[in-house]
N, C-alpha and C positions, 0 to 999 in steps of 0.2 A: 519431346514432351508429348507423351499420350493424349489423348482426351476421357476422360472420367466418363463413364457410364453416368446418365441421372436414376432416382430412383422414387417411387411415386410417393414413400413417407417425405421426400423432399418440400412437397407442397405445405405442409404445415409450417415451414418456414414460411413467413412475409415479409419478405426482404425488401428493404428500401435504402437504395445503396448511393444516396446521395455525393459519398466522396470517391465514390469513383466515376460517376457520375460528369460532376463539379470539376474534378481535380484533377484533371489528365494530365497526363508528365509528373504527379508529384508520387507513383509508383510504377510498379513493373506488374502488368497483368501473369498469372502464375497458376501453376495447380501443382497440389499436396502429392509428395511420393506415393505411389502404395505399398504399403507392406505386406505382411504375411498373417497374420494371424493376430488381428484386431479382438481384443479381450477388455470390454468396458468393466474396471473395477471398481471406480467409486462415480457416480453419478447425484447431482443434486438437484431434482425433484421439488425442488418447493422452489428453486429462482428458476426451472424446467416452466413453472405454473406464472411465476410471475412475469416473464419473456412474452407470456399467449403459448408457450409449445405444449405438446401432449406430451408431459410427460413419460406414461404410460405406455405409449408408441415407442419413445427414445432412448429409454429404457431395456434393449431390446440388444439382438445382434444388429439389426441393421443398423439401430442407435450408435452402435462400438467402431461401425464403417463408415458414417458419417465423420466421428468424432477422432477417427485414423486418418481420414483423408481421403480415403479408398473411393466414396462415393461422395460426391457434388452435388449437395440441395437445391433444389429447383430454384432457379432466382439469384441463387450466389455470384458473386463475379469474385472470389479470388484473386488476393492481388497483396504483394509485398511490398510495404509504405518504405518509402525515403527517408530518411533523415542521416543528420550528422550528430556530435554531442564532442564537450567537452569530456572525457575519462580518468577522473584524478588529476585535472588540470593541465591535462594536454587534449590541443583540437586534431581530432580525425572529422576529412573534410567529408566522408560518408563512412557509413553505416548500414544505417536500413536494419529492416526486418532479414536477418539472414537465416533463421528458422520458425517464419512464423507465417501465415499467410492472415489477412480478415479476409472472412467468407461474405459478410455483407453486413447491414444491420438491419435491427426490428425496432417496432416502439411496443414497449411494456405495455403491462396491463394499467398503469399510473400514466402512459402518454409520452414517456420519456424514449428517448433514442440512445438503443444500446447497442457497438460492435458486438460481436459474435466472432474470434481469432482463436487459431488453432496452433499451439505451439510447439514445436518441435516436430516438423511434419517437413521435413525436409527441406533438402539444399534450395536457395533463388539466387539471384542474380546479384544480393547483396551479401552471399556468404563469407565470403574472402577464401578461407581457405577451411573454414570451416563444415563440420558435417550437416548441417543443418536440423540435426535429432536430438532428443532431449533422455535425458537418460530416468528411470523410476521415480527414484528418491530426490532430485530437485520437485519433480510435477508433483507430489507428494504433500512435499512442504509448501508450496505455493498455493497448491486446494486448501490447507489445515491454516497456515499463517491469513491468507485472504478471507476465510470465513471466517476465524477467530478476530480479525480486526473487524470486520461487520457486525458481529454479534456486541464489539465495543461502542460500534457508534461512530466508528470511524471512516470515512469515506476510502474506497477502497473497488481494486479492479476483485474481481469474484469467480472462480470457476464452477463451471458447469458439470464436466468430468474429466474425467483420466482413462486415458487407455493405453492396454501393455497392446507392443506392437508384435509381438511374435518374435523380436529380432534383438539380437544385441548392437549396446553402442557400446566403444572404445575408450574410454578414459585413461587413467593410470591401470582398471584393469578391464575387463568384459560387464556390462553391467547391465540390465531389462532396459529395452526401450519402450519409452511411452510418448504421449501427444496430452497434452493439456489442452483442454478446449475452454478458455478466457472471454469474460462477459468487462465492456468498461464501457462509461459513457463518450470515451471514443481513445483512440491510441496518438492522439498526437502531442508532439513533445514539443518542450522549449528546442529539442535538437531539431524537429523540423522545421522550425523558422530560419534557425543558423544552416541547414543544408542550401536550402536558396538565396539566403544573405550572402555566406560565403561566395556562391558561383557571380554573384554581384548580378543578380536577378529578380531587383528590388517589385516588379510586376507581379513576380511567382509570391511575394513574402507578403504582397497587398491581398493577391489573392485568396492565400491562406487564412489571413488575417479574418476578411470577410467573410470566411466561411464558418472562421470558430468564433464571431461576432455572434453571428447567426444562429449557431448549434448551440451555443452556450451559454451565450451573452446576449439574447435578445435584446435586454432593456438598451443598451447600446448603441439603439441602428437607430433614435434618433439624438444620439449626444452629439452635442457641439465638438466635439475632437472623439469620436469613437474608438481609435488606438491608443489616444492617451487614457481614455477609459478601459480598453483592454487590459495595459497596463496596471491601471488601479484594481482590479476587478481579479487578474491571479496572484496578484502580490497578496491579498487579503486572503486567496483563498489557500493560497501556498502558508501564509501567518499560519491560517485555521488550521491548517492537517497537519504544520510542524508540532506546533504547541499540543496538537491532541497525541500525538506520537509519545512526544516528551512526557506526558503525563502519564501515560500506562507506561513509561522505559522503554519503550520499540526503536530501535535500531537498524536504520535500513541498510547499511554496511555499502550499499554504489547508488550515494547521489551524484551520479553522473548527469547533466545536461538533457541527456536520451533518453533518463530514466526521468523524469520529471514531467506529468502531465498535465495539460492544459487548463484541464478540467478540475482541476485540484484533487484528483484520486490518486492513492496511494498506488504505485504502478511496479512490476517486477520487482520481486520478490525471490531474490540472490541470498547472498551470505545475510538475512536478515535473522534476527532474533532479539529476545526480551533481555532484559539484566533481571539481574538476582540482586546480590547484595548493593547498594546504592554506590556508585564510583561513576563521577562523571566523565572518566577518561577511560569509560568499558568500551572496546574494538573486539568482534567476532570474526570479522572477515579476515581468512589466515593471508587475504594480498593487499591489506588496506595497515602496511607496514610503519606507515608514517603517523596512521593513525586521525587521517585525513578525515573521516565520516563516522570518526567519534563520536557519543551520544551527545556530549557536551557543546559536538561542532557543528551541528545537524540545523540550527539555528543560521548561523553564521553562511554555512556553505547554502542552505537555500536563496539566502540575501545573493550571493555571488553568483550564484547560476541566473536568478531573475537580472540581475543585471546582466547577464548575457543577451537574455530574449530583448532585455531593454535594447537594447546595440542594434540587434535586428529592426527596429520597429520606428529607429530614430527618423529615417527619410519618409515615414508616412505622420510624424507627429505634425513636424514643420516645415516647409520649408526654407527655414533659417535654419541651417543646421546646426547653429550654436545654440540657438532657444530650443530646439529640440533637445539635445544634450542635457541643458539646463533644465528641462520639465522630467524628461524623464530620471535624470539624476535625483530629484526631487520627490519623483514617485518610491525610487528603490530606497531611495534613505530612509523614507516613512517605513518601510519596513519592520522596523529594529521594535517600532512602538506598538504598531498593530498586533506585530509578534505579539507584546509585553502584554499587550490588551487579551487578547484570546487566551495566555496562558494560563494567566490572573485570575480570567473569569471559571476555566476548567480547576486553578486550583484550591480559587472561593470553597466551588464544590466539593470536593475531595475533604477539604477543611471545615464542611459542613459551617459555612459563613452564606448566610442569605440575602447579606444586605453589605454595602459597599464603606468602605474607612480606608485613607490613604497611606494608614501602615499596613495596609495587609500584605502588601508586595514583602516588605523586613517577614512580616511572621509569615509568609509562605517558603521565604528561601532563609528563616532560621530553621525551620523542621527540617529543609534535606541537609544544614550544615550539622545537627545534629543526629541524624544516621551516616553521615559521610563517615568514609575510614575507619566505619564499627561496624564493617562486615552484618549490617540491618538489611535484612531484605525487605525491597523497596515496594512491591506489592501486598506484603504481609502488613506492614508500619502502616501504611495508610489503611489498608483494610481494617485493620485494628481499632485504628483512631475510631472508627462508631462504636465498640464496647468504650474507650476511656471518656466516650462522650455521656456514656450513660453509666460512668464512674466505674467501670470496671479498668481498673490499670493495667491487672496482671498481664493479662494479653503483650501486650505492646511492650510493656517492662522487659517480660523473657526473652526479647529480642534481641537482650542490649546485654552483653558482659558486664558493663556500666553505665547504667541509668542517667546519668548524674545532666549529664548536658541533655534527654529528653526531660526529664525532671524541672529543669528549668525553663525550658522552653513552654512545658506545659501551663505553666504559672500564668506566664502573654497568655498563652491560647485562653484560657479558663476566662480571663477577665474580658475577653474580648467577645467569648460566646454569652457571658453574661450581659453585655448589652444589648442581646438580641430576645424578644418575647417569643422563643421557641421553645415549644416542648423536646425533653432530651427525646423521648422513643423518636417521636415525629423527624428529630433531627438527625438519630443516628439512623430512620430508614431512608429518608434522603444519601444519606452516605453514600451507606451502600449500595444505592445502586450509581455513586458515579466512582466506589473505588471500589474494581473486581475484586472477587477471590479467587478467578479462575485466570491465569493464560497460560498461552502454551510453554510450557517447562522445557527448556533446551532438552536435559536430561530423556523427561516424557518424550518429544518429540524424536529424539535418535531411537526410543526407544521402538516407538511406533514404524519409525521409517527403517529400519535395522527390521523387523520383523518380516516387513511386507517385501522389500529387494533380496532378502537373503532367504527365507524359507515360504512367502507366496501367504503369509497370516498377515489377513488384514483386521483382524480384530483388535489388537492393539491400537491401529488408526481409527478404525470408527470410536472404540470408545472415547478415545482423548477428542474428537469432532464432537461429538456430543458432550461432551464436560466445556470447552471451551465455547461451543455456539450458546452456553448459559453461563458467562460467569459471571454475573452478578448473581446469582442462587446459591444459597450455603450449600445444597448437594451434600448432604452429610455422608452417603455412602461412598463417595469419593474424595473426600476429605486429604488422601495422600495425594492428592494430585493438585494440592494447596501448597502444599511443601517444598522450597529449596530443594536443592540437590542434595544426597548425603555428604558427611562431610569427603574430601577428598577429590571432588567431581565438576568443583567451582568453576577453574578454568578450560572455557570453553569455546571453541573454534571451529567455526563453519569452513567452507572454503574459500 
């Protein structure tokens, strides 16, 4: 292993690297391969500003060598995090970062502490037999999907930039390598608590514990049981980001254990993508065969992974270890309600409903049983609903081969907004802005990510970046970028 040259733009980094710091033995100190021929092609600039970095400066070639790996930021410590995870319901007792390194972290311009990770930058000590390199078109979709979930409101890991590395990686055939350079309020998973549970190193899992008390859970330090507050405190926040998911139709395609973050952000970004027409049994991922992390499952499998980190956390709740059991069992089954509670209140909104009634829960999940099975796209229909609020039907009507089951549903809805002293404009601009008219189009996106791996035109990805970091704005001149797929195009499969 070389040692990286520093280089003096590294100083605008202000690194403050607490978890490596803190956390020794929970990684493997590391440095990023180098490449050849470091080429920054999409860089963002406006979270460049929000970090504290100079844009302007990073922006740059030297910016492209940072963000390859080639050169090591002043202050950086480098280093490939541990973990284990469940994988489609089987436990691999490690893991780790096997093409990823954190370079350190900064605090925002807001005070907050954010990693700074570079992904696909080569093989570490957790590769297994992997290359440790990332190939164009995933780092592509992971910049486009993580800033389009941002621009929703959705909490979410964010990139920085992308860079071609000069080099091909290997897949089924030859394909551009790149480095994603990843911003999150930290990388640690429900899989890093189970990596040191499992070795039955219940010290390392305290330690842990106390660290993400601390980085994330201030209020915490001083609760009378501050793990079983742990506990309450991601289960709620894991509720929050399922239900926000569920509501724009996003589909993560591998909630694996690993991939679940502490911090409640939406983390790796795989075979993920949107649904089209309303089917709650829509699967992208062409190896999620069972249909495991189905959009409809997405609830249910987050419950089962929190109870996993529950398992971890039992020997520090009590030490009765059956009341422990018992409290934490108690925490994960709350789940199912909190879920119901965060869903309810995102699909109040959507339903343009401002004030609370105990059948809203019937009239929120009679609207999706009446676009179910009728081929209604599920972004269009809600988008909609603010013209049929301000009595324009047609909209929403054309969506339907037959009307007849929105028809009647609309009848509830109608009487229901009538009890509310709102102005229709007033209510159908509330709408719109909590149900987009933009996200990223499967279709769009191949279409974007096909451009830029196969003939080097990234103008198809920036424009669709820019359409989607506003989708709540009608954007009339982009209006086809509103639209399902043609017909023919439906069925669609990531990897």
């Amino acid at each position: 292993m070389n040692d990286v040259p520093n280089h003096p733009i590294a100083a605008r980094f202000a690194f403050e690297n607490t978890y490596a710091r803190e956390l020794e033995g929970f990684y493997a100190t590391w440095k990023a391969t180098q490449v050849a021929r470091p080429t920054l092609v999409q860089f963002n600039r406006a979270l460049a500003e929000e970090l504290g970095l100079d844009g302007g400066a990073l922006d740059s070639e030297e910016g492209a060598r940072i963000f390859a790996g080639n050169e090591t930021p002043e202050g950086a410590m480098p280093l490939a995090q541990a973990y284990a995870g469940h994988q489609f319901g089987g436990f691999s007792r490690q893991l780790g970062d096997g093409r990823a390194l954190l370079l350190g972290e900064v605090i925002d311009r807001n005070g907050r502490r954010r990693d700074i990770q570079l992904k696909g930058s080569g093989p570490t000590p957790f590769s297994r037999a992997g290359d440790g390199r990332a190939a164009l078109g995933p780092v592509l979709r992971e910049y486009l999907i993580g800033e389009a979930m941002y621009a929703l409101g959705i909490p979410t890991t964010r990139a920085l930039a992308a860079v071609l590395t000069g080099e091909p990686v290997y897949r089924e055939t030859a394909l551009p390598g790149a480095v994603l350079t990843r911003v999150a309020a930290s990388h640690i998973r429900v899989g890093t608590f189970q990596f040191f549970a499992a070795r039955g190193e219940p010290d390392k899992v305290r330690r842990l514990a106390d660290y993400v008390i601390d980085r994330h859970y201030r209020e915490l330090k001083d609760h009378a049981n501050p793990y079983l507050g742990l506990m309450e405190r991601v289960c709620d926040r894991q509720a929050a980001l399922v239900a926000s998911w569920m509501q724009v139709g996003f589909i993560h395609g591998v909630m694996n254990t690993d991939n679940m973050a502490i911090s409640g952000e939406t983390i790796d970004y795989g075979p993920c993508a949107f649904m089209d027409h309303y089917d709650p049994a829509t699967v992208f991922s062409s190896i999620d065969t069972q249909g495991r992390y189905a959009y409809a499952n997405q609830p249910g499998i987050a419950q089962w992974n929190l109870a996993r980190l529950a398992e971890t956390l039992v020997p520090l709740i009590d030490a009765d270890e059956k009341r422990a059991i018992a409290r934490a069992t108690e925490v994960v089954n709350a789940f199912s309600e909190q879920y119901e509670r965060h869903w309810l209140k995102g699909m109040r909104a959507k339903l343009g409903l401002t004030s609370e009634d105990e059948a809203d829960l019937n009239l929120a999940q009679g609207f999706l049983t009446a676009i179910e099975g009728k081929k209604v796209d599920y972004t269009l229909a809600f988008r909609c609903l603010a013209d049929a609020a301000l009595g324009r039907e047609e909209p929403i009507r054309a969506l339907f081969a037959d009307a007849s089951a929105y028809d009647l549903w609309s009848g509830h809805w109608r009487a229901r907004l009538a009890r509310e002293a709102v102005a229709p404009l007033a209510r159908a601009q509330t709408m719109r802005r909590a149900n987009p008219a933009f996200i990223p189009r499967n279709h769009r996106v191949e279409e974007a990510l096909s451009a830029a791996v196969e003939r080097g035109d990234y103008t198809p990805f920036t424009t669709l970046l820019n359409v989607v970091s506003r989708p709540f704005d009608d954007q009339p001149e982009f209006a086809a970028f509103a639209q399902p797929p043609p017909e023919g195009q439906e069925r669609y499969q990531t990897f």
